[in-house]
C-alpha positions in Angstrom: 22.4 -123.0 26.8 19.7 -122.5 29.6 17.9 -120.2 30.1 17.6 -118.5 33.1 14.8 -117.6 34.0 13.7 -121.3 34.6 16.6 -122.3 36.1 16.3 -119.2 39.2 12.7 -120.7 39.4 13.7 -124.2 39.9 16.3 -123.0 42.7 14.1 -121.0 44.5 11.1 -123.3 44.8 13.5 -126.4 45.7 15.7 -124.2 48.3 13.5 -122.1 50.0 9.3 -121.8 48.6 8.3 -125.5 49.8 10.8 -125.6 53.3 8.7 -122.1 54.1 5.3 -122.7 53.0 5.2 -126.4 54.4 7.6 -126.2 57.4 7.4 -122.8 58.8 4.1 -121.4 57.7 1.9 -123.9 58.8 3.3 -125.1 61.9 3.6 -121.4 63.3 0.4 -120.3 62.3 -0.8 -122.7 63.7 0.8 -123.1 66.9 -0.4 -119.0 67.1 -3.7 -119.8 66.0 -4.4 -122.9 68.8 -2.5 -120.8 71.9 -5.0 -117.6 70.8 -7.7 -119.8 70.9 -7.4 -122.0 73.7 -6.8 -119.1 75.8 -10.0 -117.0 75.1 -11.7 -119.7 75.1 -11.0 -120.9 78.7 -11.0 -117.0 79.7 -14.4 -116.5 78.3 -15.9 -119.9 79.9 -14.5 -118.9 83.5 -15.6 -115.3 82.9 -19.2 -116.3 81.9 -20.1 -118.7 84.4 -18.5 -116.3 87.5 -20.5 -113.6 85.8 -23.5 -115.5 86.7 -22.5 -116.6 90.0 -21.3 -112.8 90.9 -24.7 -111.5 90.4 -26.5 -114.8 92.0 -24.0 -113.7 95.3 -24.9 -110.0 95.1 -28.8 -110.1 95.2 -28.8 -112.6 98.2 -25.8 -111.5 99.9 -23.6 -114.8 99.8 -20.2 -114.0 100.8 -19.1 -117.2 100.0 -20.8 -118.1 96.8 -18.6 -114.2 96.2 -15.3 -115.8 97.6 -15.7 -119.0 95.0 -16.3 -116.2 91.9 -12.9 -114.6 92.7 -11.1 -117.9 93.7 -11.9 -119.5 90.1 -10.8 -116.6 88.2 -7.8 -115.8 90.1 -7.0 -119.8 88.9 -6.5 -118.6 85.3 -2.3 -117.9 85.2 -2.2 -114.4 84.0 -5.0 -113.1 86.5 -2.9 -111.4 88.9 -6.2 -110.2 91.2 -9.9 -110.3 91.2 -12.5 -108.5 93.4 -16.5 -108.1 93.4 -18.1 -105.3 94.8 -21.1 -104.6 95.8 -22.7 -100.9 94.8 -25.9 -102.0 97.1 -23.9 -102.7 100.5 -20.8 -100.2 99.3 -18.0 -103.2 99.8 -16.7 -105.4 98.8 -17.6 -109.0 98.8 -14.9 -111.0 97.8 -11.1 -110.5 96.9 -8.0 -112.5 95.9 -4.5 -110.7 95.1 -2.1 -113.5 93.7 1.3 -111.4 93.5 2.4 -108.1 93.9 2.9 -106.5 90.2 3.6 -103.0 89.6 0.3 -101.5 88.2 1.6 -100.2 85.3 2.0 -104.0 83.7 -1.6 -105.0 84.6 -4.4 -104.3 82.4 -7.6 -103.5 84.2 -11.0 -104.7 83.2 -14.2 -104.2 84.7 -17.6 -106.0 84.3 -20.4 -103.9 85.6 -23.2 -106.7 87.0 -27.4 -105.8 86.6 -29.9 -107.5 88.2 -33.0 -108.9 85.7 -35.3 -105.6 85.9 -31.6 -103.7 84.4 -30.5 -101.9 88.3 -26.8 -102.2 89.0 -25.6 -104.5 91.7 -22.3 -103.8 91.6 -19.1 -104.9 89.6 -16.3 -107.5 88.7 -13.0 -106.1 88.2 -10.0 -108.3 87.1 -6.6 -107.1 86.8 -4.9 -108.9 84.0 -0.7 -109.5 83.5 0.3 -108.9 79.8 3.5 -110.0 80.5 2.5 -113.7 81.9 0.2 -114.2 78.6 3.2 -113.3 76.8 5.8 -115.2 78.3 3.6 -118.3 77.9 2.8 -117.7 74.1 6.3 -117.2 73.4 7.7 -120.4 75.5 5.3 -122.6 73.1 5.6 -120.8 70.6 9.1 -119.5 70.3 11.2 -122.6 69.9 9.4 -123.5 66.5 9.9 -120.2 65.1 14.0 -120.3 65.8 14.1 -123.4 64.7 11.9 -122.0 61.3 14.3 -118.9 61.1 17.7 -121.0 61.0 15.9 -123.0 58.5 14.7 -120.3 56.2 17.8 -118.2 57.4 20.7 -121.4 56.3 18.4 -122.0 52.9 18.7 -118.5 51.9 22.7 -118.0 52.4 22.8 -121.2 50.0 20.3 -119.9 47.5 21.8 -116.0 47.7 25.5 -118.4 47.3 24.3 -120.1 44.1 22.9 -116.9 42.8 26.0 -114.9 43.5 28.4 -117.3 41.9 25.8 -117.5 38.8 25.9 -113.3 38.1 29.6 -112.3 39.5 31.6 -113.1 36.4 28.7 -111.5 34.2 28.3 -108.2 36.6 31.7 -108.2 36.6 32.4 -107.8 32.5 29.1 -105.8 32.7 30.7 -103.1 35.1 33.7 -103.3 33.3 32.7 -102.8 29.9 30.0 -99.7 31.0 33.6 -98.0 32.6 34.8 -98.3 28.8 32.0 -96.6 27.3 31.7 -94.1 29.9 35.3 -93.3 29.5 34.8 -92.9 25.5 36.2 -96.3 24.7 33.6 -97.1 22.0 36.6 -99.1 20.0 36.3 -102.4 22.6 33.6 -105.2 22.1 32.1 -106.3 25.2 33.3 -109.9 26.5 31.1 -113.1 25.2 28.7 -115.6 27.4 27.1 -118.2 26.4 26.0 -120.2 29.2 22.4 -118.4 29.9 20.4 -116.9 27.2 19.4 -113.8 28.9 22.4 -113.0 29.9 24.1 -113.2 25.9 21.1 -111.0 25.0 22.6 -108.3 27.7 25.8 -108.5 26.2 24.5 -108.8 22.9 22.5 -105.3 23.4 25.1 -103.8 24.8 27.2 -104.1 21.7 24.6 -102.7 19.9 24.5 -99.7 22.2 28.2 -99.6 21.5 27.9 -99.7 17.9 25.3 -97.0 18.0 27.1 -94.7 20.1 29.8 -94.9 18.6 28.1 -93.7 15.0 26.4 -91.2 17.1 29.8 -89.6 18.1 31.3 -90.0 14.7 28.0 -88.1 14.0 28.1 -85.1 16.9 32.0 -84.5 15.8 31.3 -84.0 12.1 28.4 -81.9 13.1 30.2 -80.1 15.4 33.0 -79.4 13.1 30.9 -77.9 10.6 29.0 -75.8 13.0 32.4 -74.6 14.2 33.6 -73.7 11.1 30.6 -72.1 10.2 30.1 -70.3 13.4 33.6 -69.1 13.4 33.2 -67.6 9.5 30.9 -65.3 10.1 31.4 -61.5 10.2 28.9 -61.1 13.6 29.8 -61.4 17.1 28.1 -64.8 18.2 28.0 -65.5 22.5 26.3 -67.2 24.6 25.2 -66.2 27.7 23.7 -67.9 31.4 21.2 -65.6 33.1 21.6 -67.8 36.1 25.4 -67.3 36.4 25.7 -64.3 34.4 28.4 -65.7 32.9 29.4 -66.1 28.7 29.4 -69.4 27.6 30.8 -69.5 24.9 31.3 -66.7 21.7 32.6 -67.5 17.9 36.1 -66.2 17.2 34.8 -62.6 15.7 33.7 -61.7 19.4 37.1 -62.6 20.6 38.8 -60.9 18.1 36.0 -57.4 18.3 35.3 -57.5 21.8 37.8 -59.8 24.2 38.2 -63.8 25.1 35.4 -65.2 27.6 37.7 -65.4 30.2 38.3 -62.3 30.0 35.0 -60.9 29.9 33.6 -63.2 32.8 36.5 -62.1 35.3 37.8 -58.4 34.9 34.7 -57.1 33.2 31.4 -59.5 35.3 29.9 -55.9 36.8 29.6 -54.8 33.0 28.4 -58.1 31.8 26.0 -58.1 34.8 24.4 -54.8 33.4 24.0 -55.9 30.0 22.6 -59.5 31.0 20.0 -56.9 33.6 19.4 -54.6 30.7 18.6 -57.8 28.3 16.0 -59.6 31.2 14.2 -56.0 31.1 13.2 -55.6 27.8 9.9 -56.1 26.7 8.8 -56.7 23.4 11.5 -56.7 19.8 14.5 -58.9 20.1 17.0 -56.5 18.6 18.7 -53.2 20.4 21.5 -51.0 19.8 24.2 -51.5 22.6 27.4 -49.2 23.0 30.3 -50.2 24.5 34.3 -49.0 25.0 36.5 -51.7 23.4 40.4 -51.2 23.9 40.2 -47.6 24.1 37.6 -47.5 21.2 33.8 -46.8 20.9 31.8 -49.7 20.0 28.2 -49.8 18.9 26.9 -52.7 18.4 23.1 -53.8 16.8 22.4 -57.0 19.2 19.3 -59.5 18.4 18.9 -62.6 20.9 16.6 -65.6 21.4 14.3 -66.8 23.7 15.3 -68.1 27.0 15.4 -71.8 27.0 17.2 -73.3 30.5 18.7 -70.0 31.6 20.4 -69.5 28.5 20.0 -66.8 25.9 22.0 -67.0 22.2 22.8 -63.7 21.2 24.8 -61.7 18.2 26.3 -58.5 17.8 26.5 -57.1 14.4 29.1 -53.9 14.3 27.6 -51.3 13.5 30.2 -48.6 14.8 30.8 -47.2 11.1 27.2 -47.1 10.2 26.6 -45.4 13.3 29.7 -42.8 13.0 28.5 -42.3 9.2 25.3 -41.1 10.4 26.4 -38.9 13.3 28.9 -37.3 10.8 25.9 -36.0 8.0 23.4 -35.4 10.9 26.6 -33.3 11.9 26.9 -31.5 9.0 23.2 -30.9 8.5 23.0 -28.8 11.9 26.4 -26.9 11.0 27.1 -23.8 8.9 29.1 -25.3 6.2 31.3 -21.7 6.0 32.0 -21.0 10.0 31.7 -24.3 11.3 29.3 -23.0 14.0 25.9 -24.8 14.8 23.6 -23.7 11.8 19.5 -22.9 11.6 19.0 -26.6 11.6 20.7 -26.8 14.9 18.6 -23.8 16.3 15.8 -25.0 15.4 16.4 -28.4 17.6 16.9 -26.1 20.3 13.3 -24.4 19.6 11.9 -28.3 19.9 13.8 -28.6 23.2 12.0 -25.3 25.0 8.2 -26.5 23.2 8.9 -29.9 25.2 9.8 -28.0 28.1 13.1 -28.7 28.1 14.4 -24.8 29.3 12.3 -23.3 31.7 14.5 -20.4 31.4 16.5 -18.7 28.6 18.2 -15.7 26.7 18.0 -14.7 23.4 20.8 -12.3 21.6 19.8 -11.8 18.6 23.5 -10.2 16.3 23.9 -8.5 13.4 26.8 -7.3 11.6 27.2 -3.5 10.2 29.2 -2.8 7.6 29.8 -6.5 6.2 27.9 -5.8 3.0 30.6 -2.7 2.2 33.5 -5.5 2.6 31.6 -7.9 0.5 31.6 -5.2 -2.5 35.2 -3.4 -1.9 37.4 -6.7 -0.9 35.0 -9.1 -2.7 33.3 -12.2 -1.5 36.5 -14.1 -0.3 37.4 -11.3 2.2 34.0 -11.5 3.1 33.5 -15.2 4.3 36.7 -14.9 6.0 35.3 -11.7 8.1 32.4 -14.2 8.8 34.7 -17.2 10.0 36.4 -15.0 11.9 34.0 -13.2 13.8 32.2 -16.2 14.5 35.3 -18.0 16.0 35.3 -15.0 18.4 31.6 -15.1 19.4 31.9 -18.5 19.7 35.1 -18.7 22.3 33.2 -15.5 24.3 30.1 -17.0 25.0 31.6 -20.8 24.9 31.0 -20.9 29.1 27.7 -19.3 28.6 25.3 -20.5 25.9 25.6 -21.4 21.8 26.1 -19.4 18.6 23.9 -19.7 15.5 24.5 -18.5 12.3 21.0 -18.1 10.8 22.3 -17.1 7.6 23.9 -14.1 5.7 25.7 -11.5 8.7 23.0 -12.6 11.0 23.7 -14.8 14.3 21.5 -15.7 17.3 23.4 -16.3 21.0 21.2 -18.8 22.9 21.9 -18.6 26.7 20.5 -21.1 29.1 21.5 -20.2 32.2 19.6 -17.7 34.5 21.9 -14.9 34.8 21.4 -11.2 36.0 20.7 -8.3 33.6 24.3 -7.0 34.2 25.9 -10.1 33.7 24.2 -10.4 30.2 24.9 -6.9 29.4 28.5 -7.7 30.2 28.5 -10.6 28.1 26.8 -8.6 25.2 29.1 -6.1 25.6 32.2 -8.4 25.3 31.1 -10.2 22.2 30.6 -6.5 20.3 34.4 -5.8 21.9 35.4 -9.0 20.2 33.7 -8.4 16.8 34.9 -4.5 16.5 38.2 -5.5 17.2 40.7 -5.0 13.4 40.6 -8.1 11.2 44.0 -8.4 9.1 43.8 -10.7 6.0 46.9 -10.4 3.8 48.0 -6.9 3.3 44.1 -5.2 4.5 43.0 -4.3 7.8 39.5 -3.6 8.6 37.2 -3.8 11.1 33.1 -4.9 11.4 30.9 -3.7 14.2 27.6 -4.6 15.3 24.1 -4.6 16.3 22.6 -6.8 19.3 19.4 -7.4 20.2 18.3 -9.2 23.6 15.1 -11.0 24.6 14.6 -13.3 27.8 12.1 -16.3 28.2 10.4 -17.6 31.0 7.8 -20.1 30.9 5.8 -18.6 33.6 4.9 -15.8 31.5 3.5 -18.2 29.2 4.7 -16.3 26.1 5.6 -18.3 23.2 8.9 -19.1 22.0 8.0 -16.9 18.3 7.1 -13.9 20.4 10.6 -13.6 22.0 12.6 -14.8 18.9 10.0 -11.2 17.0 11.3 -9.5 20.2 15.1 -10.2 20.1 14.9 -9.4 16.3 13.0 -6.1 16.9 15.1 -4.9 19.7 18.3 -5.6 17.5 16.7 -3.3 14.6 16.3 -0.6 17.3 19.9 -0.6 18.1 21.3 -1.0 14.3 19.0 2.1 13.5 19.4 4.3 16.5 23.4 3.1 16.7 23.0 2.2 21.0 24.6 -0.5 23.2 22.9 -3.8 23.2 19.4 -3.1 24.4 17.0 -5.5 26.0 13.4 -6.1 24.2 11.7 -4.6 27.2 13.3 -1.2 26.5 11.9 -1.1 23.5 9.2 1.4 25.4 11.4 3.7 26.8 13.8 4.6 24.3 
């Protein structure tokens, strides 16, 4: 085989380095070189000697010494005019105008003239045709260098001709084979040359790139099936998602089957998606939340950790967490609610306590209940009748005052009504008055009938008094013992005084 390297090197020098470099190089540089030359020369031997003779004919006044100057320069074939004047006498001394050019073509150069002590006598001025110079360099010039670009010109189609028909066939089965590999066809073996070295050696690599991606495939898809399988196993939601598009990329089959498919999610539900991906960008610090979301008509809640951002793309998980979550609303449920009644229990009011500190409730009412005559129940029905006296009364505070406020039970016969809103002192009279209506009213249990009344005590809070919240809870309680021992209609705290 041979190789070739040498053999492109041999071509070029014998088809088209030594026709350039010996024909066409030298005889055009040269042929530039001499016109150049021959020109400035002559130029600058006519313009030196008249520069003598132009000064000689301005200090003694020779007109025609001044009419030779411009007549030898005007000789020279691209001089188009020539004139001397005369700064001393103001004219001008001498002037020849060979043909009419438009000014724009001519270049004009002047030659200011000094006698020996350095005072100006006047000056030279020449008006020079680019366009003659040039015509003449080309006409000597030009037929060599057509004659040098046909030659360089007919050498290179035969050199870029042998090259082509050296490389087709190889480019050929090069293009050919990459198609296969880009298509996935990893199975075929690139075609075989062995006429150049170099060009085995490309084929030769290339079927080592084949063999290599091919393992690399066989590779990626047994990875890829494990991760699959893997991914797809476990019990958390695992997604995908591109900041850029706000878009899910892709998600394990738990998400599907908990949340919804991809498509799904990126078309009929992209504003919610949009808000989470928002909510996600904003946080700061911790990569884990809790995230609550309604699924087919179900509450979700979901505890969601995430990665770094790496190319607009964030890996997240969701671990379900919705019975945790309902597990631990249920007991802080029953911690804030009277186990017996099944209304919101000291626990609970004391939250609400918590809530006015924080300032929470600028304004609020306080109706502190309780009931006469339970304790005689208690001891002549027994303790069953007794709690259901208590369940039901409490159902019936808690449906009077439902639009209003809360109920507590604090414990025993005692309640507290918490009322929010800023209402008159009639309207909460009213409402006191309705809830004693309600309690007083005959409670039938099996074959008994009796009946509970009650006491009620009423304090109001506002923050701008700056009285703390103790001092009206002592006052709702003290104006409730008033009316239990004196036997009155609900009183307010602040009547305390006058009755």
């Amino acid at each position: 085989m041979k190789k070739l390297s040498s053999h492109i090197i041999i071509l070029y020098i014998l088809l088209t380095l030594v026709p350039m470099l010996v024909i066409g190089g030298f005889n055009v540089t040269k042929s530039l070189l001499t016109e150049r030359n021959e020109w400035r020369s002559l130029y600058d031997k006519v313009l030196l000697q008249q520069l003598i003779n132009a000064e000689k004919s301005l200090v003694e006044f020779d007109l025609n010494l001044a009419e030779i100057v411009v007549n030898d320069l005007s000789r020279l074939d691209y001089i188009r005019a020539v004139k001397l004047e005369s700064e001393l006498y103001a004219m001008t001394f001498a002037e020849v105008i060979n043909s009419n050019v438009e000014e724009e073509k001519l270049t004009l150069l002047t030659y200011p003239i000094f006698d020996s002590r350095g005072s100006s006598l006047g000056q030279l001025v020449i008006y020079k045709d680019n366009d003659a110079l040039r015509s003449h360099v080309y006409s000597t010039v030009l037929p060599k260098t057509l004659f040098f670009v046909v030659l360089v010109s007919f050498i290179s189609f035969l050199f870029s001709h042998k090259i082509l028909s050296i490389f087709k066939r190889p480019f050929k089965d090069v293009h050919q084979f990459t198609r296969l590999v880009a298509s996935g066809e990893f199975e075929v073996p690139p075609p075989v040359h062995n006429k150049f070295i170099e060009i085995n050696a490309i084929f030769l690599s290339l079927d080592m790139m084949r063999v290599r991606l091919l393992n690399s495939v066989n590779q990626l898809k047994q990875s890829e099936e494990r991760y699959s399988r893997t991914y797809n196993l476990t019990q958390v939601c695992l997604f995908v998602i591109d900041v850029k598009t706000c878009k899910i990329i892709r998600a394990n089959q738990t998400f599907t089957q908990l949340v919804s498919d991809v498509e799904t999610i990126n078309c009929v539900y992209a504003a919610r998606l949009k808000r989470f991906i928002t909510q996600l960008l904003q946080r700061k610090g911790g990569h884990s939340f809790e995230y609550t979301i309604n699924v087919k008509g179900a509450v979700k809640h979901f505890q969601i950790n995430y990665s770094e951002r790496i190319q607009d793309e964030i890996e997240c998980s969701g671990l379900d967490i919705s019975e945790l979550i309902e597990a631990r609303e249920s007991v802080e449920l029953q911690l804030q609610t009277d186990p017996l009644t099944g209304i919101p229990n000291r626990v609970r009011f004391n939250q609400f306590i918590q809530q006015v500190e924080k300032n929470k409730h600028e304004r609020f009412t306080f109706m502190m209940l309780d009931l006469d005559g339970f304790k005689a129940i208690n001891d002549n029905y027994g303790h069953r009748v007794g709690d259901v006296a208590l369940q039901t009364i409490a159902l019936r505070i808690a449906n009077c005052i439902q639009a209003y406020g809360r109920v507590y039970r604090l414990g025993g016969d005692e309640f507290i009504v918490s009322i929010t809103d800023d209402y008159s002192r009639d309207k909460l009279q009213l409402i006191a008055h309705s809830i004693m209506l309600l309690i007083e009213a005959p409670i039938h249990y099996e074959d008994k009938i009796f009946a509970i009344s009650s006491s009620i005590g009423i304090s109001r809070y506002d923050a701008k008094d700056t009285v703390s919240v103790d001092h009206i809870l002592n006052e709702a309680d003290m104006a409730m013992y008033h009316a239990k021992i004196n036997q009155v209609s609900p009183i307010f705290s602040d009547e305390l005084c006058l009755v």
